[in-house]
Biopython code that builds the backbone (N, CA, C, O; Angstrom):
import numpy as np
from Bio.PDB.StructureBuilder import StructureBuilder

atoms = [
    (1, "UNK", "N", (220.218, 54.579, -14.675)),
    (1, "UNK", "CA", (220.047, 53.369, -15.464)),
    (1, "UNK", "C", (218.809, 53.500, -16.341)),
    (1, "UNK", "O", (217.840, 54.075, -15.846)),
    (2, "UNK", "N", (218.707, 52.915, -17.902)),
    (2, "UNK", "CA", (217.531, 52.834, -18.326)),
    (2, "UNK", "C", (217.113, 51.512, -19.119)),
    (2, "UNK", "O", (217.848, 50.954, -19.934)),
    (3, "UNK", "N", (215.794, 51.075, -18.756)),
    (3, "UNK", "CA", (215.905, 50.007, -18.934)),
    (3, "UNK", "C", (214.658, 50.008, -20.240)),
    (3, "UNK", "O", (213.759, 50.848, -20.274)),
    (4, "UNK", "N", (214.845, 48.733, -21.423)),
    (4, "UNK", "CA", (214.009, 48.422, -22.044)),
    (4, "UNK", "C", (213.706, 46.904, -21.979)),
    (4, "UNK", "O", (214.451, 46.039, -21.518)),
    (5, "UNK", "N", (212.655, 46.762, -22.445)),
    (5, "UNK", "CA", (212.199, 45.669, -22.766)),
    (5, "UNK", "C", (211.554, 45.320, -24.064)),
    (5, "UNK", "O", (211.173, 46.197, -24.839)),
    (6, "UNK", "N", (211.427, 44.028, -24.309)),
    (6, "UNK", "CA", (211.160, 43.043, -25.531)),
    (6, "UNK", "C", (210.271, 41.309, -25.648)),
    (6, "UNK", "O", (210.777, 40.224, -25.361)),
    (7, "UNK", "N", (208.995, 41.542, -26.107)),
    (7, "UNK", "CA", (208.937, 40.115, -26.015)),
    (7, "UNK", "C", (208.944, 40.021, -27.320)),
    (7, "UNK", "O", (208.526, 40.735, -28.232)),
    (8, "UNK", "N", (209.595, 38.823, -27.240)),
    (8, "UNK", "CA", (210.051, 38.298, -28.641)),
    (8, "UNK", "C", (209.021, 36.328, -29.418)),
    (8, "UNK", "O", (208.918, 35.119, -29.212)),
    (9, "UNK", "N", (208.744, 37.041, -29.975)),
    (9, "UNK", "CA", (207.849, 35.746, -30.199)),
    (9, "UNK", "C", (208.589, 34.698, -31.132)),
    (9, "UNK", "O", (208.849, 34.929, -32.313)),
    (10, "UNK", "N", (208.900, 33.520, -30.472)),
    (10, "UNK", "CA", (209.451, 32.132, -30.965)),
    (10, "UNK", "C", (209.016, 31.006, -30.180)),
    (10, "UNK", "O", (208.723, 31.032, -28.984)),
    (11, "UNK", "N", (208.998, 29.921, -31.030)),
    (11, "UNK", "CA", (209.110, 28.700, -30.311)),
    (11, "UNK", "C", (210.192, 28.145, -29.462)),
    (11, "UNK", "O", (209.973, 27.216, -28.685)),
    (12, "UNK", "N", (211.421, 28.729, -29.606)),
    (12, "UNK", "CA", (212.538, 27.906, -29.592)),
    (12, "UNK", "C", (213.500, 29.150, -28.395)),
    (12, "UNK", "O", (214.685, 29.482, -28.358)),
    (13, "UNK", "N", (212.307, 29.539, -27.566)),
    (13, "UNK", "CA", (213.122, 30.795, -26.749)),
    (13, "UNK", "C", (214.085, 29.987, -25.871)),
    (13, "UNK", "O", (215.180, 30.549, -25.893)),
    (14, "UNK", "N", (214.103, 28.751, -25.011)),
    (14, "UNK", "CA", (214.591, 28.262, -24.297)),
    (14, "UNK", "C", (215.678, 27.987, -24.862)),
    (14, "UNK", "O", (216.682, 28.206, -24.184)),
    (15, "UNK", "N", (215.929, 27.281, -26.629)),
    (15, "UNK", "CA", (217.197, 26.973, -27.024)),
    (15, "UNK", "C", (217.781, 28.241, -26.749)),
    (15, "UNK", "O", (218.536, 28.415, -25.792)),
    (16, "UNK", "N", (217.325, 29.501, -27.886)),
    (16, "UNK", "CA", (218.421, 30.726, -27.752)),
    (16, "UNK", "C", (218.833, 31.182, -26.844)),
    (16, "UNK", "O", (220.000, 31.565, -26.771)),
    (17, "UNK", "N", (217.528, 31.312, -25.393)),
    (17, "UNK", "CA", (218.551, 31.676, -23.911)),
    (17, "UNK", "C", (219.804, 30.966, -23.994)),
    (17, "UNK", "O", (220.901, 31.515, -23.889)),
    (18, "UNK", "N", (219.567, 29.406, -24.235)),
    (18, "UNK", "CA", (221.202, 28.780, -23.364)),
    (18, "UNK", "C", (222.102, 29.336, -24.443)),
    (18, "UNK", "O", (223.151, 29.948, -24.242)),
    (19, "UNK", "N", (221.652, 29.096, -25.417)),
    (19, "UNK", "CA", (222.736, 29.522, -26.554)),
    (19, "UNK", "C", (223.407, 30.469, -26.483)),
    (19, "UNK", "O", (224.615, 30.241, -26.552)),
    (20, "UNK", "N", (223.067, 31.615, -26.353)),
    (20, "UNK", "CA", (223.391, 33.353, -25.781)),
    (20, "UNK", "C", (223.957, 33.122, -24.756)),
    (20, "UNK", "O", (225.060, 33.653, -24.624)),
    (21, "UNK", "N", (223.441, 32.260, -23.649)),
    (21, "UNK", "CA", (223.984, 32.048, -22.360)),
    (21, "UNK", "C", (225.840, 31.467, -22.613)),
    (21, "UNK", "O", (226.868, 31.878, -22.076)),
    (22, "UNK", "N", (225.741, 30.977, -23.082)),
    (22, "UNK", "CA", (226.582, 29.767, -23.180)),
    (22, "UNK", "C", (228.075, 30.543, -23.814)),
    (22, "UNK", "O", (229.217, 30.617, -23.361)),
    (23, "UNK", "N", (227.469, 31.022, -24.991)),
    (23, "UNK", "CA", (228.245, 32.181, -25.670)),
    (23, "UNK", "C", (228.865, 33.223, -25.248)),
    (23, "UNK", "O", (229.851, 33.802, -25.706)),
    (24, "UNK", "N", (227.905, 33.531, -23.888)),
    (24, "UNK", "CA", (228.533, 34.866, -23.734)),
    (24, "UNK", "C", (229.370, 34.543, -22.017)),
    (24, "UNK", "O", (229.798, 35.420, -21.266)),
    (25, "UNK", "N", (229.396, 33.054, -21.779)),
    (25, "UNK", "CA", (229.718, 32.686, -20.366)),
    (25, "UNK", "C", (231.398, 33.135, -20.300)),
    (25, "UNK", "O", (232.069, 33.494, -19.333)),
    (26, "UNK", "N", (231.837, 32.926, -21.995)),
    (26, "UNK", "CA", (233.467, 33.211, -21.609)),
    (26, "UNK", "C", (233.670, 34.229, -21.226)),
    (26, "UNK", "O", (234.673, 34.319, -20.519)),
    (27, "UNK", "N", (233.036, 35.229, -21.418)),
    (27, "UNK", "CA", (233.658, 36.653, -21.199)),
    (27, "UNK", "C", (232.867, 37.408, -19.771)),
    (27, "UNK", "O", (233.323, 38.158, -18.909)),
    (28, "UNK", "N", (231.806, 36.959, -19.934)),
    (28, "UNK", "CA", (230.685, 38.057, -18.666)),
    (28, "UNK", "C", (230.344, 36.881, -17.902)),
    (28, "UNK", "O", (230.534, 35.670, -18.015)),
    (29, "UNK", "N", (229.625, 37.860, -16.872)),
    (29, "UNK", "CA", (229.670, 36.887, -15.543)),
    (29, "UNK", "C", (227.848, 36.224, -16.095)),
    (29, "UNK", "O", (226.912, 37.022, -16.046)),
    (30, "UNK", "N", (227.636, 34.951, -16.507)),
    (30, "UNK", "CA", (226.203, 34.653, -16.303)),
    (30, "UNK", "C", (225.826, 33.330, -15.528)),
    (30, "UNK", "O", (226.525, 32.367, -15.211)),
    (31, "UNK", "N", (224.222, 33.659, -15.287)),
    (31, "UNK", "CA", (223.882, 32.460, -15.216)),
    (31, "UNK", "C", (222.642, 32.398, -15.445)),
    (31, "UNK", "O", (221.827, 33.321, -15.421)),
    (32, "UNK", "N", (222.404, 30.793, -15.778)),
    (32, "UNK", "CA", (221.318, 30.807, -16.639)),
    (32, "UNK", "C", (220.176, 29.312, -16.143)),
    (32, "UNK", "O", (220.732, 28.656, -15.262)),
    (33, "UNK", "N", (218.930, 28.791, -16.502)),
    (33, "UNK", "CA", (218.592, 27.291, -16.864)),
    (33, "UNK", "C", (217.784, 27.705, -17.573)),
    (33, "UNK", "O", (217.602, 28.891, -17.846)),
    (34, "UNK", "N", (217.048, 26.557, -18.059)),
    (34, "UNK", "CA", (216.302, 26.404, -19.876)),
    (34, "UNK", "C", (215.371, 27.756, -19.892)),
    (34, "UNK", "O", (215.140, 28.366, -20.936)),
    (35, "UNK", "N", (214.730, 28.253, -18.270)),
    (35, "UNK", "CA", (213.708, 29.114, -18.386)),
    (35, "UNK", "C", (213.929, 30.589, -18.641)),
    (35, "UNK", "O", (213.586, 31.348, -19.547)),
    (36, "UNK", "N", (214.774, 30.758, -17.279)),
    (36, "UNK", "CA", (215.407, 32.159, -17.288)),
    (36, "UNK", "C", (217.059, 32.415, -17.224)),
    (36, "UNK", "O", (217.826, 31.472, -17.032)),
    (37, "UNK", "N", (217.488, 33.674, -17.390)),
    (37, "UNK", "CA", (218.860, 33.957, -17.796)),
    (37, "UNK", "C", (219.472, 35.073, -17.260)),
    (37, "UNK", "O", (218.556, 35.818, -16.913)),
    (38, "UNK", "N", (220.532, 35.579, -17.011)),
    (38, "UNK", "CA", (220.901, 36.629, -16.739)),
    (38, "UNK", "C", (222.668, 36.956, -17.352)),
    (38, "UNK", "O", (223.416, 35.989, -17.212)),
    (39, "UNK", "N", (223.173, 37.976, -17.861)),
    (39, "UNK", "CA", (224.370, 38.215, -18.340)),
    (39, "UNK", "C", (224.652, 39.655, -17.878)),
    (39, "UNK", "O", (224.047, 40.636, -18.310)),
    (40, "UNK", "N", (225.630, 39.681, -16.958)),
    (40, "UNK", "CA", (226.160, 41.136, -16.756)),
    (40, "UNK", "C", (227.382, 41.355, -17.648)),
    (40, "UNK", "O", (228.383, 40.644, -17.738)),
    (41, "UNK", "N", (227.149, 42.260, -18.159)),
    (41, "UNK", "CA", (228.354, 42.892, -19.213)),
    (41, "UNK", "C", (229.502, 43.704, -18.134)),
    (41, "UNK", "O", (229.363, 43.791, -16.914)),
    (42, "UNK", "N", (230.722, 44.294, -18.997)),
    (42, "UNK", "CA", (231.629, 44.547, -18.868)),
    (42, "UNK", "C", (231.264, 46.209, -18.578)),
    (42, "UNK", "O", (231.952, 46.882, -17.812)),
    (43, "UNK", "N", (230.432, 46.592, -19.090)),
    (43, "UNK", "CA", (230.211, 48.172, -19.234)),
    (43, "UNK", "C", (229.089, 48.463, -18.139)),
    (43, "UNK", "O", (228.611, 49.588, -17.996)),
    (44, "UNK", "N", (228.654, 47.204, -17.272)),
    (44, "UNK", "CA", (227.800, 47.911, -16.112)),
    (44, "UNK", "C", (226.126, 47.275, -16.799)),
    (44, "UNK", "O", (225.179, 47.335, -16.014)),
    (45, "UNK", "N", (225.906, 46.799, -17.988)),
    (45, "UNK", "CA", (224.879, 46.812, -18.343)),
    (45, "UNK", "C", (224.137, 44.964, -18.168)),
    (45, "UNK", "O", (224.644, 43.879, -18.453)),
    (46, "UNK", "N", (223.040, 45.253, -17.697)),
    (46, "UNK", "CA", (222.687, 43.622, -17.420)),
    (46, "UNK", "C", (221.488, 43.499, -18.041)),
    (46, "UNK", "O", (220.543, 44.285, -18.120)),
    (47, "UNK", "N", (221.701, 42.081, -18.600)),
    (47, "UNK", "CA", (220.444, 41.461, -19.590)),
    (47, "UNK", "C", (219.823, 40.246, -18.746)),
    (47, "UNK", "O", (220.431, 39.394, -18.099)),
    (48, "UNK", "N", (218.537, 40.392, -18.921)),
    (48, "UNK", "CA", (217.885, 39.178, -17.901)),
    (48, "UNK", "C", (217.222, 38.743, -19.281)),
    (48, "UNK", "O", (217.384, 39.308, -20.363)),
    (49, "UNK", "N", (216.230, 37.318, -18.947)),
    (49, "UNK", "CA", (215.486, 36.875, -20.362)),
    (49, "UNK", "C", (214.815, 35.834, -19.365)),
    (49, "UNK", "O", (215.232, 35.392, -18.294)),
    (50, "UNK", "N", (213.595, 35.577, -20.090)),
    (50, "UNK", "CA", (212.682, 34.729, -19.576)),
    (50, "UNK", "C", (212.371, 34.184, -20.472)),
    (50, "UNK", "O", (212.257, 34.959, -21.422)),
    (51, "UNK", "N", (212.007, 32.530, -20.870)),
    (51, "UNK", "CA", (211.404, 31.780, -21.943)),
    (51, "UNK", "C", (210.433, 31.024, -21.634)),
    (51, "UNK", "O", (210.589, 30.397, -20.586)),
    (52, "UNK", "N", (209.106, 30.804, -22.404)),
    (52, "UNK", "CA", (208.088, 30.007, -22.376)),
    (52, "UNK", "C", (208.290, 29.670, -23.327)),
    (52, "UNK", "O", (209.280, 29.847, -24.037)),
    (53, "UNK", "N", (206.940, 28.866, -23.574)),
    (53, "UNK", "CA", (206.480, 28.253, -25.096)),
    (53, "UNK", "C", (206.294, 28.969, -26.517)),
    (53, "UNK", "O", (205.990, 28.560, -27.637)),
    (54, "UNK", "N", (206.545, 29.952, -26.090)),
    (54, "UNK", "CA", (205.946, 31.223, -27.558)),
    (54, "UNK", "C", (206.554, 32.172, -27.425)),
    (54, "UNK", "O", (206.847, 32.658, -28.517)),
    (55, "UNK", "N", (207.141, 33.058, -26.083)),
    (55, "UNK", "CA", (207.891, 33.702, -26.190)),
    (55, "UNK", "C", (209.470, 33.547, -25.496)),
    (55, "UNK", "O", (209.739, 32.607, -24.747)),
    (56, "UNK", "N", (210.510, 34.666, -25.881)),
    (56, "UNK", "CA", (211.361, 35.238, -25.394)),
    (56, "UNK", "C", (211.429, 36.429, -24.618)),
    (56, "UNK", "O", (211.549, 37.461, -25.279)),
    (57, "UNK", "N", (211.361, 36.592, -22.859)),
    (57, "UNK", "CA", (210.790, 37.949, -22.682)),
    (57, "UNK", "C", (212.589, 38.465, -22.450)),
    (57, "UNK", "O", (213.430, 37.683, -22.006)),
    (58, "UNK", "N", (212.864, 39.751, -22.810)),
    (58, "UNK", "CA", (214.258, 40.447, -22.726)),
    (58, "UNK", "C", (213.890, 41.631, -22.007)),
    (58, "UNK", "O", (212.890, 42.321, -22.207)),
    (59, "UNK", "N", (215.121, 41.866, -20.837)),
    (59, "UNK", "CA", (215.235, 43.022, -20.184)),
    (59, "UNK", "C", (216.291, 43.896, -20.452)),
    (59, "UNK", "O", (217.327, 43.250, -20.296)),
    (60, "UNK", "N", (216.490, 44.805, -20.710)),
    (60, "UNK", "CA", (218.082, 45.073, -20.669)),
    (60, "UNK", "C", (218.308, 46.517, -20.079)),
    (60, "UNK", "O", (217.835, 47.550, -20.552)),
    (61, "UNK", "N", (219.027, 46.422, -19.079)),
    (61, "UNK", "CA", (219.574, 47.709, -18.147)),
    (61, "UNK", "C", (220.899, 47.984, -18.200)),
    (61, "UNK", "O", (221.776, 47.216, -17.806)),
    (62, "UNK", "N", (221.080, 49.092, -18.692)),
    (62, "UNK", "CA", (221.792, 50.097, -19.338)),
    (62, "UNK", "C", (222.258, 51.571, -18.887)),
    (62, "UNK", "O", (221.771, 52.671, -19.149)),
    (63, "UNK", "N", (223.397, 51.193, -18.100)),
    (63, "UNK", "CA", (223.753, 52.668, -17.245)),
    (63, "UNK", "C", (223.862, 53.772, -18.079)),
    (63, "UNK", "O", (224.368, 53.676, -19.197)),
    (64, "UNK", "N", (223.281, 55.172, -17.472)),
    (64, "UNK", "CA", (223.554, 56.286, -18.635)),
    (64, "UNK", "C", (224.718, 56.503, -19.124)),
    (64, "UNK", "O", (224.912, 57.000, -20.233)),
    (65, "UNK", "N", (225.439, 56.209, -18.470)),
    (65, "UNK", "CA", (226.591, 56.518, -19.533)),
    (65, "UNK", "C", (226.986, 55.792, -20.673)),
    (65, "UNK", "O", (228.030, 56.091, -21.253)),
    (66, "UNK", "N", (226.088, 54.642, -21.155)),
    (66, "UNK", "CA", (226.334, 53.846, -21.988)),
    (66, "UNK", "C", (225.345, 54.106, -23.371)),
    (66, "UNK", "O", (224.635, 55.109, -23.291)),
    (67, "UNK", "N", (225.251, 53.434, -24.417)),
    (67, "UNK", "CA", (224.626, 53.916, -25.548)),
    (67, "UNK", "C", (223.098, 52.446, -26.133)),
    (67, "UNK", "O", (223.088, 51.633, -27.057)),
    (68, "UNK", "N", (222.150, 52.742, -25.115)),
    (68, "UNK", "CA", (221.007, 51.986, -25.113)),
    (68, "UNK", "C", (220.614, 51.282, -26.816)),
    (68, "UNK", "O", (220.144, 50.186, -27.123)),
    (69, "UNK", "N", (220.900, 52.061, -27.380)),
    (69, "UNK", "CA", (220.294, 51.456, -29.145)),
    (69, "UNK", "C", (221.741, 50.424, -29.507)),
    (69, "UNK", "O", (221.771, 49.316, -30.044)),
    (70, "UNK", "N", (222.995, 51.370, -28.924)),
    (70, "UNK", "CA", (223.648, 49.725, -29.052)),
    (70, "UNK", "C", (223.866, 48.281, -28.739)),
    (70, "UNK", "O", (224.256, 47.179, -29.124)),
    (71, "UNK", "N", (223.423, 48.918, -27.908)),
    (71, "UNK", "CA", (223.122, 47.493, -26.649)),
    (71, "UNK", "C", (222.283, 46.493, -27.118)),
    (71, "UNK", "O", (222.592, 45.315, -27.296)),
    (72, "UNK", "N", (220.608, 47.307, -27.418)),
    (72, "UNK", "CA", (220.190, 46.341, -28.090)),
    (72, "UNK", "C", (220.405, 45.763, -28.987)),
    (72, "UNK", "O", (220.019, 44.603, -29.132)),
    (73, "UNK", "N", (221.087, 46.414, -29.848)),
    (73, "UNK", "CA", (221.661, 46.213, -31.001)),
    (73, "UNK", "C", (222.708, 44.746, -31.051)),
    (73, "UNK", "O", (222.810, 43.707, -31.703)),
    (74, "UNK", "N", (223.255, 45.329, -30.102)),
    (74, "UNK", "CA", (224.289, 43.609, -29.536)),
    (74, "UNK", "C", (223.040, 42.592, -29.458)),
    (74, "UNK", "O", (222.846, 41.750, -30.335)),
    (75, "UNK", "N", (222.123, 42.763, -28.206)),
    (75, "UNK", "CA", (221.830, 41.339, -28.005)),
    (75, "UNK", "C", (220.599, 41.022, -29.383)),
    (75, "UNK", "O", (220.261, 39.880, -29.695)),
    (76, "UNK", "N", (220.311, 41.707, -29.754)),
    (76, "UNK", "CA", (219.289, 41.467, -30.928)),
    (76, "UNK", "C", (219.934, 40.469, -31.919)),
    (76, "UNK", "O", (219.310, 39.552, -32.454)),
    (77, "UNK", "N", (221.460, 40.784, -32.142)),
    (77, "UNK", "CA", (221.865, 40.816, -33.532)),
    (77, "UNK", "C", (222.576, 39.023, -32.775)),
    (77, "UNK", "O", (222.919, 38.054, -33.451)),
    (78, "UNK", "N", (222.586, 39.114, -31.586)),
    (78, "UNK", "CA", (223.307, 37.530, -31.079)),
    (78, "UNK", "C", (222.229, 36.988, -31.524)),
    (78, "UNK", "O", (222.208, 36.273, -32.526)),
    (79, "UNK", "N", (221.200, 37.279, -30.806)),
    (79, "UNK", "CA", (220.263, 36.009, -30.713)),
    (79, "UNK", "C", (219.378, 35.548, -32.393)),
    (79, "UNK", "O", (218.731, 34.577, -32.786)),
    (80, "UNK", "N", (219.788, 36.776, -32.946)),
    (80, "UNK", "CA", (219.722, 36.356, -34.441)),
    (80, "UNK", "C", (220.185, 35.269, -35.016)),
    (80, "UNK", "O", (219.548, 34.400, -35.613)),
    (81, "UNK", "N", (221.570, 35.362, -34.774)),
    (81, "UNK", "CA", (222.577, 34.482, -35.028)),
    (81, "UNK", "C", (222.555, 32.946, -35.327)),
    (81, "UNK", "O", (222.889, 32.215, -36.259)),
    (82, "UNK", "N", (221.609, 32.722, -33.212)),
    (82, "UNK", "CA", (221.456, 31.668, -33.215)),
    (82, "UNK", "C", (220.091, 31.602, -33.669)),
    (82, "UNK", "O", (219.985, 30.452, -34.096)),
    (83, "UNK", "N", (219.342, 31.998, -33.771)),
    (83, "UNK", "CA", (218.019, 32.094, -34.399)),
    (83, "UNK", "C", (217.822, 31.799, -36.221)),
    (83, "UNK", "O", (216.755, 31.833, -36.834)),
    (84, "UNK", "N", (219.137, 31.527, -36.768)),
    (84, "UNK", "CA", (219.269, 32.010, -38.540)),
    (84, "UNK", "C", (217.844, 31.444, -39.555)),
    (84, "UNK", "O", (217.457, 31.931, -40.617)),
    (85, "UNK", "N", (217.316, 30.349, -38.845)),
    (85, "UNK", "CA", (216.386, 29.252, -38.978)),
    (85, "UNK", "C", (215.164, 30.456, -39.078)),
    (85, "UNK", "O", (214.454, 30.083, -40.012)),
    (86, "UNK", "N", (214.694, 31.533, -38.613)),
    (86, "UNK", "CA", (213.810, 32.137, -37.986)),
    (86, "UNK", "C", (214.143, 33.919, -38.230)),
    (86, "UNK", "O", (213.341, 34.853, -38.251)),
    (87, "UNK", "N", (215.612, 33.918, -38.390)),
    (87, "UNK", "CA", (215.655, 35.336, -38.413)),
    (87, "UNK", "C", (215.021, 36.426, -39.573)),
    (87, "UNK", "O", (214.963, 35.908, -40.689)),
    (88, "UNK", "N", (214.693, 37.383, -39.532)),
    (88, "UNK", "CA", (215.306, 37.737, -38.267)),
    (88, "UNK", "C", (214.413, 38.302, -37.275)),
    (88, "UNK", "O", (213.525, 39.093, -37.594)),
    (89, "UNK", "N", (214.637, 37.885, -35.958)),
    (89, "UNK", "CA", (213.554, 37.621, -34.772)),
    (89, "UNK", "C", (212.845, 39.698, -34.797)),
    (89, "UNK", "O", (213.314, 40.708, -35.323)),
    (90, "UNK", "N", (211.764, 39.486, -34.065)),
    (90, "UNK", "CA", (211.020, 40.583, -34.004)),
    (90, "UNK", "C", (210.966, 41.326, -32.332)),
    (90, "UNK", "O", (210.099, 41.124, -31.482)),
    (91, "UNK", "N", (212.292, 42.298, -32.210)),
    (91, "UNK", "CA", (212.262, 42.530, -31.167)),
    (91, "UNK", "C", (211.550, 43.873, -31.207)),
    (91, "UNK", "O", (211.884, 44.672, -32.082)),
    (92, "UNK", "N", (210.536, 44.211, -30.277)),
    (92, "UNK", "CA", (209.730, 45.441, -30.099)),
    (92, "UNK", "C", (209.956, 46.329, -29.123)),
    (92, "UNK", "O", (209.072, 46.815, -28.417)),
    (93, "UNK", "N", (211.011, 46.544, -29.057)),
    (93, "UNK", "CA", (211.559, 47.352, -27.560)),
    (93, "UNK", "C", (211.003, 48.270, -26.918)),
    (93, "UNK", "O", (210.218, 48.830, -27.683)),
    (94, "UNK", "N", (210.988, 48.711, -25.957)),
    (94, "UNK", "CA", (209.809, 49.842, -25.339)),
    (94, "UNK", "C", (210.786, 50.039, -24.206)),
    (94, "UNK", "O", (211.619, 49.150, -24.029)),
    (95, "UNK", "N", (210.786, 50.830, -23.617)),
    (95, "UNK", "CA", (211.167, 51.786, -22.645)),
    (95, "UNK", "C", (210.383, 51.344, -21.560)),
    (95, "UNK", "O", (209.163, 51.475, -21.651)),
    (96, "UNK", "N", (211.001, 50.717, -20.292)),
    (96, "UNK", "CA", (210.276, 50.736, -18.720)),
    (96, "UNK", "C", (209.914, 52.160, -18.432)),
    (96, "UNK", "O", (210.731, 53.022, -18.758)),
    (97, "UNK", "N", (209.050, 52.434, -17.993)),
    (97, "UNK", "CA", (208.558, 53.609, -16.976)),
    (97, "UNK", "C", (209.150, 53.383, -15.480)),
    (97, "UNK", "O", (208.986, 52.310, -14.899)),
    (98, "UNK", "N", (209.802, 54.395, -14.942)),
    (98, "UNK", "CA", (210.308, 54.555, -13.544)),
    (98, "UNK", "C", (211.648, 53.649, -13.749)),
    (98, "UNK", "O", (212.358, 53.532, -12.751)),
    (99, "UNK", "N", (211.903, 53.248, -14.485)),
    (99, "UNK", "CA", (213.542, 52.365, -14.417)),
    (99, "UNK", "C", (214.383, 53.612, -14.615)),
    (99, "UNK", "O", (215.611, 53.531, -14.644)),
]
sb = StructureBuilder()
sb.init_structure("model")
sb.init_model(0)
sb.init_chain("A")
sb.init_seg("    ")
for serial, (resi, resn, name, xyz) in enumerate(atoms, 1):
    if name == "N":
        sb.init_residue(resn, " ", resi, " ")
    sb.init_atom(name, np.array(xyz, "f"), 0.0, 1.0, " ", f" {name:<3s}", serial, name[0])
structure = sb.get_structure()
């Protein structure tokens, strides 16, 4: 598995969790409240998110056999979406050590 991370700086992290949440409830297994979030995908890969006042923090774990820049690429380009007011958001991704 490899995992990255992202804090994402907004005011409005709590709306986009549910929003993303909410969006992506038809298809993947999630669950979520205003603070923190979680979405397991179809391909093995799971997104967690944490929201305060200023930021959006994003996790995303990503089995090797899957393609990590797309991934982010997915959830970046959602939370854009709902973000249009703001986009487009500033995700800084970095690589966990030992994940």
């Amino acid at each position: 598995m490899s995992t990255s991370i992202a804090r994402v700086p907004t005011l409005s992290a709590s709306r986009y969790l549910q929003q993303l949440a909410k969006h992506w409830s038809h298809k993947m297994e999630v669950s979520f409240s205003p603070e923190e979030g979680r979405i397991a995908f179809p391909n093995g890969s799971v997104l967690t998110m944490r929201a305060d006042s200023a930021t959006l923090d994003v996790m995303l774990v990503v089995p090797e056999s899957e393609d990590m820049g797309r991934m982010r690429e997915v959830v970046a380009s959602h939370l854009d979406r709902f973000a249009f007011r703001e986009a487009p958001l500033t995700f800084d991704w970095q690589e966990q050590a030992g994940a």
